[in-house]
OpenMM code with the backbone's topology and positions (N, CA, C; nanometers):
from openmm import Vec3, app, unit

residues = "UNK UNK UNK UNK UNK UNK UNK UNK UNK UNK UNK UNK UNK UNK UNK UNK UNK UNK UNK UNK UNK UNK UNK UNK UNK UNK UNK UNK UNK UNK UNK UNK UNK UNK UNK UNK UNK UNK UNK UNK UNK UNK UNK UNK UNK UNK UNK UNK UNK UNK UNK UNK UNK UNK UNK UNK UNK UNK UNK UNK UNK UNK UNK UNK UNK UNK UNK UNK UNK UNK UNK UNK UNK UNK UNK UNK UNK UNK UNK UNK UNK UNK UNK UNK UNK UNK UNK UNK UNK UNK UNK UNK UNK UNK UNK UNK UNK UNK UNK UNK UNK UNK UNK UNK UNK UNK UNK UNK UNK UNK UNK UNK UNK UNK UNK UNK UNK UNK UNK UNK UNK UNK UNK UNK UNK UNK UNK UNK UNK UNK UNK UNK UNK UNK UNK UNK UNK UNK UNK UNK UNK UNK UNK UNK UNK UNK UNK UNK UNK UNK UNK UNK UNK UNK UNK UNK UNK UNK UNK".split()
positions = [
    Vec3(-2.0576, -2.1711, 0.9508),
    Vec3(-1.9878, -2.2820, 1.0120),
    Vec3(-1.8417, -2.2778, 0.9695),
    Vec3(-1.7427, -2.2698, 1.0882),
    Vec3(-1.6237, -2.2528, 1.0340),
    Vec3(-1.5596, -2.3698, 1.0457),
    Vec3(-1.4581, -2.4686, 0.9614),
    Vec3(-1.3800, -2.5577, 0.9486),
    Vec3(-1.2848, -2.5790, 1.0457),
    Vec3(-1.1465, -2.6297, 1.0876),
    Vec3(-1.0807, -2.5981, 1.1046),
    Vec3(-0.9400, -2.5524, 1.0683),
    Vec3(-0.9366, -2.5349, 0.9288),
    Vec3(-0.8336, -2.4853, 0.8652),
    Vec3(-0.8427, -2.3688, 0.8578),
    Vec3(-0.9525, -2.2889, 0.8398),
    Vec3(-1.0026, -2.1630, 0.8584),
    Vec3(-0.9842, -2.1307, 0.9841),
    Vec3(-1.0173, -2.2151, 1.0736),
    Vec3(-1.0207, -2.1525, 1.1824),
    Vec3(-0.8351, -2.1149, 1.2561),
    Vec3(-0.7626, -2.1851, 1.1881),
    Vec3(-0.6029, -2.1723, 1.2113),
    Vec3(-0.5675, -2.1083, 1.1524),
    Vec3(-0.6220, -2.0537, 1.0122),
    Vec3(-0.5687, -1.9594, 0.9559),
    Vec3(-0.6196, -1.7904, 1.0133),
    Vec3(-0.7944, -1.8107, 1.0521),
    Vec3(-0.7713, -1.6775, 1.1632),
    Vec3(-0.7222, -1.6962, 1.2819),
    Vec3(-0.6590, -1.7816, 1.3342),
    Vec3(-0.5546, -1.7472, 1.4745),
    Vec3(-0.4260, -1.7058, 1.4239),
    Vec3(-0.3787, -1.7286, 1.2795),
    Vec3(-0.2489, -1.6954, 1.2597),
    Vec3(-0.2401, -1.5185, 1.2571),
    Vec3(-0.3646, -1.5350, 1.1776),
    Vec3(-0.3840, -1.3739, 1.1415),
    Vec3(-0.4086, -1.2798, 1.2250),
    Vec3(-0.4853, -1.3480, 1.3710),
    Vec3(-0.5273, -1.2715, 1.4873),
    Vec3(-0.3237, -1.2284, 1.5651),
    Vec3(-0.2815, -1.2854, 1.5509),
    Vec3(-0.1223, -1.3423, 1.6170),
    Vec3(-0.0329, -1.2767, 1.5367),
    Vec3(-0.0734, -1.2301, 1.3761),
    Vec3(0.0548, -1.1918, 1.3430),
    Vec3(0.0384, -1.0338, 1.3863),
    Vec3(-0.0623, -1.0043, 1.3451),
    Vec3(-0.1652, -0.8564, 1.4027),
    Vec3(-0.1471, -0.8094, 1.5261),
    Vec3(-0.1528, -0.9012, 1.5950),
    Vec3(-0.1028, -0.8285, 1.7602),
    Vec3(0.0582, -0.8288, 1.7690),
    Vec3(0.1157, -0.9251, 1.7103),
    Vec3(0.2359, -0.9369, 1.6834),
    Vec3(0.3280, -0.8007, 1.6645),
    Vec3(0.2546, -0.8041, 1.5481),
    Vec3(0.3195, -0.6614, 1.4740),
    Vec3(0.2862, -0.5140, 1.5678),
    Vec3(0.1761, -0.4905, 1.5755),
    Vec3(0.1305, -0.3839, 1.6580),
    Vec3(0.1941, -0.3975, 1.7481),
    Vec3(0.2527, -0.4697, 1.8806),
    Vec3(0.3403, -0.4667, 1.9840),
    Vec3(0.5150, -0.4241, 1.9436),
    Vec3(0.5477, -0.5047, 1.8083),
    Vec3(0.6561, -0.5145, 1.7731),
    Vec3(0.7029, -0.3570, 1.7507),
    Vec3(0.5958, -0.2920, 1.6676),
    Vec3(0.5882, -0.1675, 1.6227),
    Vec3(0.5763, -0.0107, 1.7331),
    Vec3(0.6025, -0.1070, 1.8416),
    Vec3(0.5525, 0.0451, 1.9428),
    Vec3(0.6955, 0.0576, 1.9815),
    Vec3(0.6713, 0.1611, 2.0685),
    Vec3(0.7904, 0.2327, 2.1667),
    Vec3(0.8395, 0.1443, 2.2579),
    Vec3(0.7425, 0.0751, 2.3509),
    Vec3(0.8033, -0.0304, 2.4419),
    Vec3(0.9456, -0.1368, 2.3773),
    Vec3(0.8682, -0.1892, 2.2978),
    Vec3(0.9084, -0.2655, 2.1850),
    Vec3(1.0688, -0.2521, 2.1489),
    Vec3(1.0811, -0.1328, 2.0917),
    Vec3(1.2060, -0.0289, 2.0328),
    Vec3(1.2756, -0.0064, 2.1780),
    Vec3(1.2236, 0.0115, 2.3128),
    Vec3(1.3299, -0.0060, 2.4481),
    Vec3(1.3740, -0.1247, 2.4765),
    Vec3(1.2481, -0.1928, 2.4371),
    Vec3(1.3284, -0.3304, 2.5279),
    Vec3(1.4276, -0.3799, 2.4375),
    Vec3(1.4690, -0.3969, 2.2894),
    Vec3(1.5021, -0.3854, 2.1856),
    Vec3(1.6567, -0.3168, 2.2240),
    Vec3(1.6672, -0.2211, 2.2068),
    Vec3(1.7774, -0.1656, 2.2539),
    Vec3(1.8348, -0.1895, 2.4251),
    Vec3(1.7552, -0.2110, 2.4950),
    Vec3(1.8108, -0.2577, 2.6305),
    Vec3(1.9081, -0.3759, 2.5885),
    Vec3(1.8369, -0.4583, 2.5498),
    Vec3(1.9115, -0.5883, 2.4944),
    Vec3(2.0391, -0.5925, 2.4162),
    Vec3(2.0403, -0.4721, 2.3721),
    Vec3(2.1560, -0.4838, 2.2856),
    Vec3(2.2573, -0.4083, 2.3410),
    Vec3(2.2104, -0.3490, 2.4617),
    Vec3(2.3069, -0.2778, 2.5537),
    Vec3(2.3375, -0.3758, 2.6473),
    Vec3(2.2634, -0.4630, 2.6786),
    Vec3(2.3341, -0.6018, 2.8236),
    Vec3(2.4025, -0.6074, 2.7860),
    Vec3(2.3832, -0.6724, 2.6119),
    Vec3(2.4840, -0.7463, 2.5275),
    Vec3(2.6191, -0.6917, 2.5234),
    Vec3(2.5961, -0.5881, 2.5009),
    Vec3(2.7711, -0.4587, 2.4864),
    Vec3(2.8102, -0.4904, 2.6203),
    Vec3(2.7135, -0.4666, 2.7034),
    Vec3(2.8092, -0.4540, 2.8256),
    Vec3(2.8559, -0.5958, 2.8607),
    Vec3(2.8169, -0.7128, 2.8545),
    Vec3(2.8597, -0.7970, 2.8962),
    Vec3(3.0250, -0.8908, 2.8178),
    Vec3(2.9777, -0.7824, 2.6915),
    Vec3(3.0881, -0.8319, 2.6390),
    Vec3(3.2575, -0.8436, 2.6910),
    Vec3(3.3090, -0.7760, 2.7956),
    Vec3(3.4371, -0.7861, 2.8422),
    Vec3(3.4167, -0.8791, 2.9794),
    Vec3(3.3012, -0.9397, 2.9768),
    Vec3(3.3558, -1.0218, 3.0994),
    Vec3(3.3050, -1.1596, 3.0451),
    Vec3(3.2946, -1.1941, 2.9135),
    Vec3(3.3056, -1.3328, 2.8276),
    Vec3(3.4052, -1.2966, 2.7052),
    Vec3(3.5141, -1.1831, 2.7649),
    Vec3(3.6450, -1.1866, 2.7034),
    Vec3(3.6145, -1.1119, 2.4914),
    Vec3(3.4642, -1.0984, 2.5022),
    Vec3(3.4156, -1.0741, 2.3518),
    Vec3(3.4315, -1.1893, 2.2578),
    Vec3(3.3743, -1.3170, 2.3351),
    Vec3(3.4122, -1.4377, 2.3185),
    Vec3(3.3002, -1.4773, 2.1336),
    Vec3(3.3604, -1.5680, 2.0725),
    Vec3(3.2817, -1.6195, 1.9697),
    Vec3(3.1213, -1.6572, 2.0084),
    Vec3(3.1399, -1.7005, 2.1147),
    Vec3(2.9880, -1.7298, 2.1710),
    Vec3(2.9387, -1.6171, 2.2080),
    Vec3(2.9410, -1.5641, 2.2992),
    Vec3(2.9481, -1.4265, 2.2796),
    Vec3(2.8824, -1.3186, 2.1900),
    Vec3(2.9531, -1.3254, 2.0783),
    Vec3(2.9111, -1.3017, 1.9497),
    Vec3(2.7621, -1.3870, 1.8572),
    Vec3(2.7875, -1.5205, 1.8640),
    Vec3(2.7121, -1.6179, 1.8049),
    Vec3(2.5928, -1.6051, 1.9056),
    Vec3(2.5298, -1.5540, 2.0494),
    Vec3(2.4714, -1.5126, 2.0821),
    Vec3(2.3332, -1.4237, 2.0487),
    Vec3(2.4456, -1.3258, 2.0455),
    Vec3(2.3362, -1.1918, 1.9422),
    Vec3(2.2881, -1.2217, 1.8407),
    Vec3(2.3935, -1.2517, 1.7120),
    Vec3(2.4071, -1.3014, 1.5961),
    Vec3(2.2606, -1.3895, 1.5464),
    Vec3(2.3209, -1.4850, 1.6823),
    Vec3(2.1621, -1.5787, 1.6150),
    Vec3(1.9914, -1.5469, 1.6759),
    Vec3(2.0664, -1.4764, 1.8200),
    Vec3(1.8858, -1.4038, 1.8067),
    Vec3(1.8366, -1.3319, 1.6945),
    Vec3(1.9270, -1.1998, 1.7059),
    Vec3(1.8431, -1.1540, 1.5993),
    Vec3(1.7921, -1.1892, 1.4829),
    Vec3(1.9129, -1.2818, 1.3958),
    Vec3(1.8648, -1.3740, 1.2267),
    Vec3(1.7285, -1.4438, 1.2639),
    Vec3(1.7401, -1.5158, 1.3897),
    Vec3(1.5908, -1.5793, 1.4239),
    Vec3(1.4932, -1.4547, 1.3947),
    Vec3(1.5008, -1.3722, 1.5156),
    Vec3(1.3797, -1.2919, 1.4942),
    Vec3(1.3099, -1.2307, 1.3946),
    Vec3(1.4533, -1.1819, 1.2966),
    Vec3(1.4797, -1.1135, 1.1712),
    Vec3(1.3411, -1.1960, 1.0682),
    Vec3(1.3985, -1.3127, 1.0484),
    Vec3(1.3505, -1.4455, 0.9716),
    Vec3(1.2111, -1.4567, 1.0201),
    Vec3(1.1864, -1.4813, 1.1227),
    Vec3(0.9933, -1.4881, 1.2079),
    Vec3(0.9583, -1.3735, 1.1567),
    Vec3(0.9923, -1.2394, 1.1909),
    Vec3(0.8954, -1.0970, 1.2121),
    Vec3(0.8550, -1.1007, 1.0228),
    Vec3(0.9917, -1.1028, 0.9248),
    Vec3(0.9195, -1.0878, 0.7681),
    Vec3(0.8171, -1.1809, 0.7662),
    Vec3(0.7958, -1.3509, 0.8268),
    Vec3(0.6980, -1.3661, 0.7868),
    Vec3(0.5234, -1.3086, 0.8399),
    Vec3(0.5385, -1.2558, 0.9591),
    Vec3(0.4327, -1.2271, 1.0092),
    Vec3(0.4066, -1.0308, 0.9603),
    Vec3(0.5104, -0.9878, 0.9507),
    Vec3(0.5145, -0.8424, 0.9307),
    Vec3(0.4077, -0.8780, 0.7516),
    Vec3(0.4671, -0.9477, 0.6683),
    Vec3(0.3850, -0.9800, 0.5254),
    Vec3(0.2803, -1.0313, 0.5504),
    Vec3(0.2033, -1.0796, 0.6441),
    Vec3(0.1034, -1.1340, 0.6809),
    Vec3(-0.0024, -0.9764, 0.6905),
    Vec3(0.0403, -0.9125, 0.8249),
    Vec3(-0.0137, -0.8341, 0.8107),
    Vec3(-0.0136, -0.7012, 0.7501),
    Vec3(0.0686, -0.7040, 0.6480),
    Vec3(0.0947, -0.5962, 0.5227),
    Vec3(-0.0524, -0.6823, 0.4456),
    Vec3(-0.0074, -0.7945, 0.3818),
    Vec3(-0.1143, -0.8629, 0.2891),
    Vec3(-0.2837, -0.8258, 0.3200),
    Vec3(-0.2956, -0.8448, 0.4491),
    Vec3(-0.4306, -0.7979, 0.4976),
    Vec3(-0.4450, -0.6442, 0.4605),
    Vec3(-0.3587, -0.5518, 0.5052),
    Vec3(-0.3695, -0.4211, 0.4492),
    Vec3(-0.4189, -0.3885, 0.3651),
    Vec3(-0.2959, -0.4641, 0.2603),
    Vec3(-0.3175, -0.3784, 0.1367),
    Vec3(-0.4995, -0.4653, 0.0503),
    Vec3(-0.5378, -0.5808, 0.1477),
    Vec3(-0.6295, -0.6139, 0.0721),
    Vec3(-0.7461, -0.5240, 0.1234),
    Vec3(-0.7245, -0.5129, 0.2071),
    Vec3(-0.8544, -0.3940, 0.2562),
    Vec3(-0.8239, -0.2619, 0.2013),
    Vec3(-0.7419, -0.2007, 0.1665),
    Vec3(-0.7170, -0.0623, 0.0633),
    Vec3(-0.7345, -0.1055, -0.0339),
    Vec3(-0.7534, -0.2176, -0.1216),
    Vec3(-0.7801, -0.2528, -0.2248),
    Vec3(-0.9548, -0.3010, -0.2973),
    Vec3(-0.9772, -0.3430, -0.1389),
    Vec3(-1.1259, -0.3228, -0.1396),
    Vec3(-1.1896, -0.2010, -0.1381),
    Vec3(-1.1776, -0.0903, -0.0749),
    Vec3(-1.2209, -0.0008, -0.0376),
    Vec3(-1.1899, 0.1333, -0.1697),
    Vec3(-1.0974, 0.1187, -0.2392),
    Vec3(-1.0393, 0.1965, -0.3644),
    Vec3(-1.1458, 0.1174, -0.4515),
    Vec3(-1.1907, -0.0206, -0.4348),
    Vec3(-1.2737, -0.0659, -0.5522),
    Vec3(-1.3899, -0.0150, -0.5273),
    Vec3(-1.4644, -0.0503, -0.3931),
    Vec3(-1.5860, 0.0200, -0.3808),
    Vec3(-1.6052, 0.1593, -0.4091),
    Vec3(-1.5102, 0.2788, -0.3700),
    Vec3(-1.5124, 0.4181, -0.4473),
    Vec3(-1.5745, 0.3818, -0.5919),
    Vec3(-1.4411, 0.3306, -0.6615),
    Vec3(-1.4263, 0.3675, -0.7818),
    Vec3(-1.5820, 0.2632, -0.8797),
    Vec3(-1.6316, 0.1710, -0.7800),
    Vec3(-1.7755, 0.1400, -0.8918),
    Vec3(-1.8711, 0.1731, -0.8541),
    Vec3(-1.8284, 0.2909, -0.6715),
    Vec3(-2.0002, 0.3487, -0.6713),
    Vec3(-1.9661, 0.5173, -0.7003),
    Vec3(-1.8974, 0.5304, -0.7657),
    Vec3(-1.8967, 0.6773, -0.8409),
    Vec3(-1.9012, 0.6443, -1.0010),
    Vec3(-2.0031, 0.7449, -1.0485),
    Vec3(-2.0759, 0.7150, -1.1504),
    Vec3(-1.9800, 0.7701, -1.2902),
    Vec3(-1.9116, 0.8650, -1.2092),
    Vec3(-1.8035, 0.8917, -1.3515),
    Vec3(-1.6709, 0.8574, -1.3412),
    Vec3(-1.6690, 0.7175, -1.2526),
    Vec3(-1.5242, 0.6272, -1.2341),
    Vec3(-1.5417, 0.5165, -1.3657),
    Vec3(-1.4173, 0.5391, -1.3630),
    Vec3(-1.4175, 0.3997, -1.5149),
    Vec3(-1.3871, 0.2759, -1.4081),
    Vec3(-1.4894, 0.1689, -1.4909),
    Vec3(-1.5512, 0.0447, -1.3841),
    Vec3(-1.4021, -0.0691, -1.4210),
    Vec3(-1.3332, -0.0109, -1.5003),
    Vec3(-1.2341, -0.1184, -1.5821),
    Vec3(-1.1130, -0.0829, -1.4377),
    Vec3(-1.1417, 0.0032, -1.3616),
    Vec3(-1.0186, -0.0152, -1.2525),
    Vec3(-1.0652, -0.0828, -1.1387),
    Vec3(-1.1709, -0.1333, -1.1176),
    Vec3(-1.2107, -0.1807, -1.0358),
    Vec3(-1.1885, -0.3569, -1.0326),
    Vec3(-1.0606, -0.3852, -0.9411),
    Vec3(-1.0317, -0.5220, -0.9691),
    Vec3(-0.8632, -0.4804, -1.0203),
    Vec3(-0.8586, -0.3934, -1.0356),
    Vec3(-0.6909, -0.3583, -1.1718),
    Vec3(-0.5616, -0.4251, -1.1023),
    Vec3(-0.5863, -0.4728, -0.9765),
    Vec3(-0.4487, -0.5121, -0.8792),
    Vec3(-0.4317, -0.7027, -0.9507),
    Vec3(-0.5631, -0.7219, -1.0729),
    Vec3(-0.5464, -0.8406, -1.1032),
    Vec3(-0.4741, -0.8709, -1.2539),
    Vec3(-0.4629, -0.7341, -1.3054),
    Vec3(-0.4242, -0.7045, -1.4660),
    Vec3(-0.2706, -0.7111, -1.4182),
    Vec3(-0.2090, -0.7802, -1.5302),
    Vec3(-0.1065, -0.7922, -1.5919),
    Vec3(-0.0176, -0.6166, -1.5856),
    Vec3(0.1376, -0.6419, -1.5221),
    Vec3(0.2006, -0.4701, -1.5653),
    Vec3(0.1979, -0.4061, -1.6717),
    Vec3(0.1843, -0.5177, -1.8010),
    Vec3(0.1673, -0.4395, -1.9416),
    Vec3(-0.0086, -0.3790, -1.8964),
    Vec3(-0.0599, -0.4154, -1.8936),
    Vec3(-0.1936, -0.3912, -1.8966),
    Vec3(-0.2309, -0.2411, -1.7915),
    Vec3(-0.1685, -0.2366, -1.6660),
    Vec3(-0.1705, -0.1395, -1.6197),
    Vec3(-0.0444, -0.0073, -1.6605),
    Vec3(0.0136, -0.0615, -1.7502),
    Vec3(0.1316, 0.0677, -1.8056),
    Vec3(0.0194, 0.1571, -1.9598),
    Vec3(-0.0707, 0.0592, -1.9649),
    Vec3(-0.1536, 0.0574, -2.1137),
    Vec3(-0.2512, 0.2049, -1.9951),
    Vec3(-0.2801, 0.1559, -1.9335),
    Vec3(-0.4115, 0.2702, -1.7901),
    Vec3(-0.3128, 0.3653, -1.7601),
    Vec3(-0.1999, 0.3903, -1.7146),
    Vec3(-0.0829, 0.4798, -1.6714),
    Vec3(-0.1212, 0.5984, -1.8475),
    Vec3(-0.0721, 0.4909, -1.8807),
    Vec3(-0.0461, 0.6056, -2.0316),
    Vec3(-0.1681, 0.7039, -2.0220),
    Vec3(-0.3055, 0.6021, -2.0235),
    Vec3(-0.3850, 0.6722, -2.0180),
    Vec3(-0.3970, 0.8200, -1.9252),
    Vec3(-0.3856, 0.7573, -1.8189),
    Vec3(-0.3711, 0.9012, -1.6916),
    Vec3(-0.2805, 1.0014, -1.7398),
    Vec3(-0.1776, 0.9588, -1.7982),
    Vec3(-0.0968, 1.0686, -1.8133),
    Vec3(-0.1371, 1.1584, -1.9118),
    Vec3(-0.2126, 1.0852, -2.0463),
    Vec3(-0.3172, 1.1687, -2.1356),
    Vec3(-0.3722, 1.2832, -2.0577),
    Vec3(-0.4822, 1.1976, -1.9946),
    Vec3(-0.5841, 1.3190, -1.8808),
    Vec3(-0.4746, 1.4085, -1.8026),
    Vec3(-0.3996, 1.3755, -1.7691),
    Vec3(-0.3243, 1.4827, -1.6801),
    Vec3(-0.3023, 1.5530, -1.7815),
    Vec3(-0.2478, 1.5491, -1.9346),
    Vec3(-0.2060, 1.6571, -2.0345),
    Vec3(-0.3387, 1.7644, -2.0471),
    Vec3(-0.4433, 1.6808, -2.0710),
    Vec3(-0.6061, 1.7366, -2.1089),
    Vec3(-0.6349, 1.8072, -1.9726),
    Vec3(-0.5698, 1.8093, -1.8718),
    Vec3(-0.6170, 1.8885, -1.7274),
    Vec3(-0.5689, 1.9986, -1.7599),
    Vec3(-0.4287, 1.9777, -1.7607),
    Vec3(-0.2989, 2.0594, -1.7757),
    Vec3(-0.3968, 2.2073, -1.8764),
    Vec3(-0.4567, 2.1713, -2.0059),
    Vec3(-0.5319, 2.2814, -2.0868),
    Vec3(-0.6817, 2.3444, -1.9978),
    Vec3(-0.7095, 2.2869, -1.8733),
    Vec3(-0.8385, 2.3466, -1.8428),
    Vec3(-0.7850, 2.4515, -1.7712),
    Vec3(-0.8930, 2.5456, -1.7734),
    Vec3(-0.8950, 2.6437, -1.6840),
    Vec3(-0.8966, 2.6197, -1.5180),
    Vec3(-0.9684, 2.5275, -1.5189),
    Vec3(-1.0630, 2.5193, -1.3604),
    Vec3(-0.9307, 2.3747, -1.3167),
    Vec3(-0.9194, 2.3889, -1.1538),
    Vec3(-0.8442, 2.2861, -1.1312),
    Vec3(-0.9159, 2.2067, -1.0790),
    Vec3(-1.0443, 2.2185, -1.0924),
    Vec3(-1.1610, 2.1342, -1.0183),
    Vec3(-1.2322, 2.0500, -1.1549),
    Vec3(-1.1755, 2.0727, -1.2540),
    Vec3(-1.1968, 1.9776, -1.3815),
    Vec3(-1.1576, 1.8323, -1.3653),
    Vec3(-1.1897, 1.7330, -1.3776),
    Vec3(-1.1882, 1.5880, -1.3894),
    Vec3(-1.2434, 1.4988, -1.5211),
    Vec3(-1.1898, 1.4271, -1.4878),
    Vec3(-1.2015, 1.3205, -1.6688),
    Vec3(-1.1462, 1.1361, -1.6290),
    Vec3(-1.2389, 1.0861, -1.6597),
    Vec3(-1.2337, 0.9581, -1.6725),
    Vec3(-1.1422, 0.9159, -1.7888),
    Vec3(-1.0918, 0.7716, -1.7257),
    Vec3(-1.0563, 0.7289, -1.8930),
    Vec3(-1.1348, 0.7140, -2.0177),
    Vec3(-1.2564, 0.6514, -1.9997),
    Vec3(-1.3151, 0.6089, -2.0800),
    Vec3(-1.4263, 0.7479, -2.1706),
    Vec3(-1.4151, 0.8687, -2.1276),
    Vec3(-1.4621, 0.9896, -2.1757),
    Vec3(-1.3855, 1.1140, -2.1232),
    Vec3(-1.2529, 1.0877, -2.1648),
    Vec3(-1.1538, 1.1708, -2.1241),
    Vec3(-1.1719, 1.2880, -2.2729),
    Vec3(-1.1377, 1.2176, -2.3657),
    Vec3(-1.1477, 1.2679, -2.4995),
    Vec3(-1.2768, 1.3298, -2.5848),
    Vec3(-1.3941, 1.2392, -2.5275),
    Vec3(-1.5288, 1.3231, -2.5589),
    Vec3(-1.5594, 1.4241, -2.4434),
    Vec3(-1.5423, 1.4374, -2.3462),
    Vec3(-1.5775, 1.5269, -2.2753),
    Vec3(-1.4889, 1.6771, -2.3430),
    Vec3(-1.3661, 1.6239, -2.2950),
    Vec3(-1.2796, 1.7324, -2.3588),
    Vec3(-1.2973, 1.8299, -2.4911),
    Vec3(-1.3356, 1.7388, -2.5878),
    Vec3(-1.3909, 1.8046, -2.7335),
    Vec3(-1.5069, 1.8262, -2.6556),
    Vec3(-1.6295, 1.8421, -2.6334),
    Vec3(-1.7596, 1.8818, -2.5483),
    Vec3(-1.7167, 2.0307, -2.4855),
    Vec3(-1.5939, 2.0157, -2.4202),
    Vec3(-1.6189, 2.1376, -2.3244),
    Vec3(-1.5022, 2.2372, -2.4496),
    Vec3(-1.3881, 2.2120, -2.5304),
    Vec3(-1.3407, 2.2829, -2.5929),
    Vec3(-1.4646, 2.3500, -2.7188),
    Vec3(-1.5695, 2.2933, -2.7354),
    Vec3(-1.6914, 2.3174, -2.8316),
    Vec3(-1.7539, 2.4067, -2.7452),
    Vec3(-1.8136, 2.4430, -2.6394),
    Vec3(-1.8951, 2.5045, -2.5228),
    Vec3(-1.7921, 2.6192, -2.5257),
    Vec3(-1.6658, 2.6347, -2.4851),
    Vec3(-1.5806, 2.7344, -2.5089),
    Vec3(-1.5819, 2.8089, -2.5974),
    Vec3(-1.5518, 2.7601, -2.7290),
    Vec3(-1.5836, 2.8145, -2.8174),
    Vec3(-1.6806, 2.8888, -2.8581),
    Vec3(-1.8154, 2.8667, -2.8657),
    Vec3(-1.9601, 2.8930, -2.8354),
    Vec3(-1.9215, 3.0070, -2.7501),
    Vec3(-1.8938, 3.0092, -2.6386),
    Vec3(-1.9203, 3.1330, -2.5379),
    Vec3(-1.8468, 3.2253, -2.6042),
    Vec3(-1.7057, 3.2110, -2.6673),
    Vec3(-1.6007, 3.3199, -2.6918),
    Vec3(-1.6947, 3.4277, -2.8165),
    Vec3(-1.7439, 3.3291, -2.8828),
    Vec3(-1.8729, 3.4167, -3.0148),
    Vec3(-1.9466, 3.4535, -2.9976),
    Vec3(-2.0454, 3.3962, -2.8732),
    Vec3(-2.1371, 3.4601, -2.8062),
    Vec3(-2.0940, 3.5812, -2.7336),
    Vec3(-1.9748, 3.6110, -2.6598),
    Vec3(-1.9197, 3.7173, -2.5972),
    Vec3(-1.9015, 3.8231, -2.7045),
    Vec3(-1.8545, 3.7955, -2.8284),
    Vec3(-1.8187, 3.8585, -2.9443),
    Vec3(-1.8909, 3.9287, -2.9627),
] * unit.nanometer
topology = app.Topology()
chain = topology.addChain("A")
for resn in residues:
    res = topology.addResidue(resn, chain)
    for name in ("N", "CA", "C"):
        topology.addAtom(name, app.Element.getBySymbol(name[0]), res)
């Protein structure tokens, strides 16, 4: 059962969505520039008058001002659905660390604290042989001692 505040908030969202997708095409970008060619041209027969000017001026700031709010509308939806979909990966793969799942809600210190981390594993890649090697955060360091121990082992066994 939908309310009606809900229900205005999916017409905004249905509206900014078509909005944008029209705004964003080729048609869009002609008629766009047609307009701004009347405009040139009409300019010597209103003398290149202040009005004239204040014309253009204030369409576009209007439009300018409307399109950021609807263009962030449907960015926001985006990025929440890439944000869903990076979460579902990362907690139905069994050697994803479950602590990133949700991470768009941690604090920048908190995700510079996970960065560091990656950049660890990228050092610990950097020493494997295979570029098909991978490492979690959370057994980046035991795996690593695991497979530098197995190495070892083989080099004596080869011996």
């Amino acid at each position: 059962m939908k309310n009606s505040k809900n229900n205005g908030s999916n017409t905004f969202e249905k509206f900014a969505t078509h909005v944008c997708k029209m705004t964003g095409s080729t048609p869009a970008f002609i008629i766009a520039l047609l307009i701004v060619i009347i405009w040139a041209i009409t300019g010597p027969f209103f003398n290149f008058s202040e009005t004239w000017q204040l014309v253009i001026n204030t369409g576009t700031t209007i439009i300018t001002f409307l399109m950021v709010f609807l263009i962030q509308k449907a960015q926001n939806k985006d990025s929440l659905a890439i944000q869903l979909k990076l979460n579902e990966l990362v907690a139905s793969n069994e050697f994803s660390s479950n602590r990133l799942v949700d991470i768009e809600s941690m604090t920048e210190e908190e995700m510079i604290i996970i960065q560091k981390y990656y950049h660890r594993l990228s050092e610990l890649s950097k020493k494997e042989e295979s570029l098909q090697t991978s490492h979690s955060i959370d057994e980046a360091h035991h795996l690593h001692a695991l497979k530098s121990k197995t190495k070892s082992k083989r080099s004596v066994t080869k011996k």
